[in-house]
C-alpha positions, 0 to 999 in steps of 0.5 A: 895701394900703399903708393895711394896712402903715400902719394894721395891726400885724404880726402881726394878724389880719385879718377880711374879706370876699371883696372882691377888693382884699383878695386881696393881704392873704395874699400879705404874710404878715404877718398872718393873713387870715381871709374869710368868704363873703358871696356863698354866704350865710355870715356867721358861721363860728365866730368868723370874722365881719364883723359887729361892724365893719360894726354899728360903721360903721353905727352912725357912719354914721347918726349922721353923716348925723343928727346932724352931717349933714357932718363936715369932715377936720380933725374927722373923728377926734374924730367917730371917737372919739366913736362909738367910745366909744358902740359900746365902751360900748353895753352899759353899764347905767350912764348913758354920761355917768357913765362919760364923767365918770369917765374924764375925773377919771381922766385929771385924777388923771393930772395 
């Protein structure tokens, strides 16, 4: 779970699924480690869920293979952040290059 170390903050909570790997999350107390069941047919038990990350990385995972088809290592964040900011903002009623621009002239006002 060294990318857990890496990658989480203390203190976070964790959502998963049953996997196995992710049995030793709650033996590290350092997080709070909340599962849900796939395997007995449950997906949702209050707010205890997978299903935004995993419509996230099917979100990157078609636009990869449709739209870039390979993506290289040295570009792989960009790509990230780019589907990043379509999920984040996938319920927008204003057209996403408008609010693309708008974050790019407050960054410029930033300068």
């Amino acid at each position: 779970m060294g990318n857990v170390h890496e990658f989480v903050l203390p203190a976070s909570t964790v959502y998963t699924d049953e996997l196995a790997a992710y049995n030793t999350i709650p033996s590290e107390r350092r997080y709070t480690h909340l599962r849900i069941n796939h395997s007995a047919r449950i997906y949702v038990t209050g707010d205890i869920h997978t299903n935004s990350i995993e419509g996230f990385w099917s979100l990157i995972k078609r636009g990869m293979g449709g739209v870039y088809h390979s993506v290289s290592q040295k570009f792989l964040q960009s790509y990230l952040d780019e589907y990043s900011f379509r999920y984040s903002h996938r319920h927008d009623t204003e057209p996403m290059f408008l609010t693309f621009l708008r974050q790019v002239a407050k960054a410029e006002d930033a300068y």
